[in-house]
C-alpha positions in Angstrom: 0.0 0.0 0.0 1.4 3.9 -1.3 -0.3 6.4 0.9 1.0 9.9 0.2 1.1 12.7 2.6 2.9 13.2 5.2 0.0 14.4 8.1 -2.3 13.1 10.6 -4.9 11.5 8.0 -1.8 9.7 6.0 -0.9 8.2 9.6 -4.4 7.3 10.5 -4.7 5.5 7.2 -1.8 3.9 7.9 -2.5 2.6 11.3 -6.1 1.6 10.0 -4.7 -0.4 7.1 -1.9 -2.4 9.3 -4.9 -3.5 12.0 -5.9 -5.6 8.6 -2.7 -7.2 7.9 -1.4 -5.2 5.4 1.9 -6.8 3.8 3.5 -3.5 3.3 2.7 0.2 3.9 4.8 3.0 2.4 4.5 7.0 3.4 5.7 8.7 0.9 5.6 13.0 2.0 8.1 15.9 0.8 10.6 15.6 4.2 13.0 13.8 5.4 11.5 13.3 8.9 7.2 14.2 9.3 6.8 17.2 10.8 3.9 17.6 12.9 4.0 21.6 13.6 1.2 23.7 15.6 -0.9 25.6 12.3 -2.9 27.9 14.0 -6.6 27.4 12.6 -7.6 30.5 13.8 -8.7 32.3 10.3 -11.6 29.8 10.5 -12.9 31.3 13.5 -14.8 33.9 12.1 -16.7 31.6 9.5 -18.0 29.8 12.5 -18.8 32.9 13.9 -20.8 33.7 11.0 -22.2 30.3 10.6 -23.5 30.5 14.2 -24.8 33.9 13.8 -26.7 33.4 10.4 -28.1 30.0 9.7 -27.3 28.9 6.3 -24.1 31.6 6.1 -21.8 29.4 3.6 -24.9 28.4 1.6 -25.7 32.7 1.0 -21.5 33.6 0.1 -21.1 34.2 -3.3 -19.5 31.1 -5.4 -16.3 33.2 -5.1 -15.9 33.8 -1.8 -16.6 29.6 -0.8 -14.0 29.4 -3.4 -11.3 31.9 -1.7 -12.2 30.7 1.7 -11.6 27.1 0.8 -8.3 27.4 -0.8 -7.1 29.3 2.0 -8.1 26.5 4.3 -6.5 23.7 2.1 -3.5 26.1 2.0 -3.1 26.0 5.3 -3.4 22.0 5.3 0.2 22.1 2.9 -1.3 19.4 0.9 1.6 18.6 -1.9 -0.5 16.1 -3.3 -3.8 13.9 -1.9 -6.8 12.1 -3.7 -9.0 13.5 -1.2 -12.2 12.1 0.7 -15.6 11.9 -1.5 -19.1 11.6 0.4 -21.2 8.2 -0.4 -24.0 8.1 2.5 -25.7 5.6 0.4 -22.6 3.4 2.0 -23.4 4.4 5.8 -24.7 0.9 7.3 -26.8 2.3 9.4 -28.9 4.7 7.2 -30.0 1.6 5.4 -34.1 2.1 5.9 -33.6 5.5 5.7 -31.0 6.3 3.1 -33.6 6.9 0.5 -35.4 9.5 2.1 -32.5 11.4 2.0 -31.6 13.7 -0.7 -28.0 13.5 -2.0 -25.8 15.2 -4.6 -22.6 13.3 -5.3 -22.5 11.4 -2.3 -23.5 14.2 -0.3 -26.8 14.9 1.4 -28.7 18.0 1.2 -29.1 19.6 4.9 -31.0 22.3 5.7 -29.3 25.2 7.7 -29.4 22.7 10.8 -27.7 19.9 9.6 -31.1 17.7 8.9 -31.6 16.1 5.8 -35.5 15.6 4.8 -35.9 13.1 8.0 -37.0 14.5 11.1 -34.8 14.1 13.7 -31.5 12.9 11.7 -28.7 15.1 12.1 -25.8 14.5 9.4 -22.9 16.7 10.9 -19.1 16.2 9.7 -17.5 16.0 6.4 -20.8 14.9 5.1 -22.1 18.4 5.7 -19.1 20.6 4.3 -20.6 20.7 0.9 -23.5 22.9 2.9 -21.9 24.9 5.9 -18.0 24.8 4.0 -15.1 22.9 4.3 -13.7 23.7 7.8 -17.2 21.4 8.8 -15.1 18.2 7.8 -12.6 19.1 10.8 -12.6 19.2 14.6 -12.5 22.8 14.7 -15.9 22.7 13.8 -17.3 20.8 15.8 -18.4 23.2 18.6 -20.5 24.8 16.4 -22.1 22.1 14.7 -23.0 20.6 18.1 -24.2 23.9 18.9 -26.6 24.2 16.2 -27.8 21.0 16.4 -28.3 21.2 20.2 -30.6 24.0 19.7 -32.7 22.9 17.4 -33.3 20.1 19.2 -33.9 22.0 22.5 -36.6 24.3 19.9 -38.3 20.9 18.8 -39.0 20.0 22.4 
């Protein structure tokens, strides 16, 4: 197995695919020695800001602006090269009986600004939702927010 990157998700991948017994994994990355430096994810606070303070904030930016925040995000990342993570909910076990009720567009389902798709009471936060709320949703850093979100709707609903 070729993995190439040299970050956290290379070495998760790694660690995943020698628990099944891989022969042979190689890391390829662009250092001698992975580095594993501090980035400072702070731009991304304001866009959670936002996304806390309007509902549906990513969905109402202009094309250009997802686009400009996005590459500054994966700038950030140093990717040198990656293949990248595509949504397929239709191959989540457990949304089985419900998958079809759920509207997707390649791979990914179609929220509304609270992370539900069309079925009452599922919430679909994660990478799955970055293609609605933007890409910083497929990280930890987001996290707080999403839970926040989905917290209070839930709390409205009761």
């Amino acid at each position: 197995m070729l993995i190439v990157g040299g970050r956290q998700s290379a070495y998760e991948w790694a660690a995943l695919i020698a628990e099944h017994e891989a022969e042979r994994i190689d890391i390829v990355h662009r250092h001698d020695v992975p580095r594993f430096e501090r980035v400072s994810w702070k731009f991304v606070d304001d866009n959670i800001d936002a996304t806390l303070a309007v509902r549906g904030w990513w969905r109402k930016l202009p094309q250009s602006e997802q686009q400009k925040i996005a590459r500054r995000f994966w700038e950030v990342g140093r990717i040198v090269f990656a293949t990248g993570y595509a949504a397929d909910m239709a191959k989540v076990p457990y949304l089985a009986g419900i998958i079809d009720d759920v509207d997707l567009s390649d791979g990914f389902p179609t929220l509304d600004e609270t992370f539900q798709p069309r079925v009452p009471g599922l919430y679909i936060p994660g990478f799955a939702a970055a293609r609605d709320f933007g890409p910083f949703f497929g990280f930890t850093k987001a996290c707080p927010a999403a839970a926040t979100i989905i917290v209070d709707d839930v709390l409205q609903r009761t």
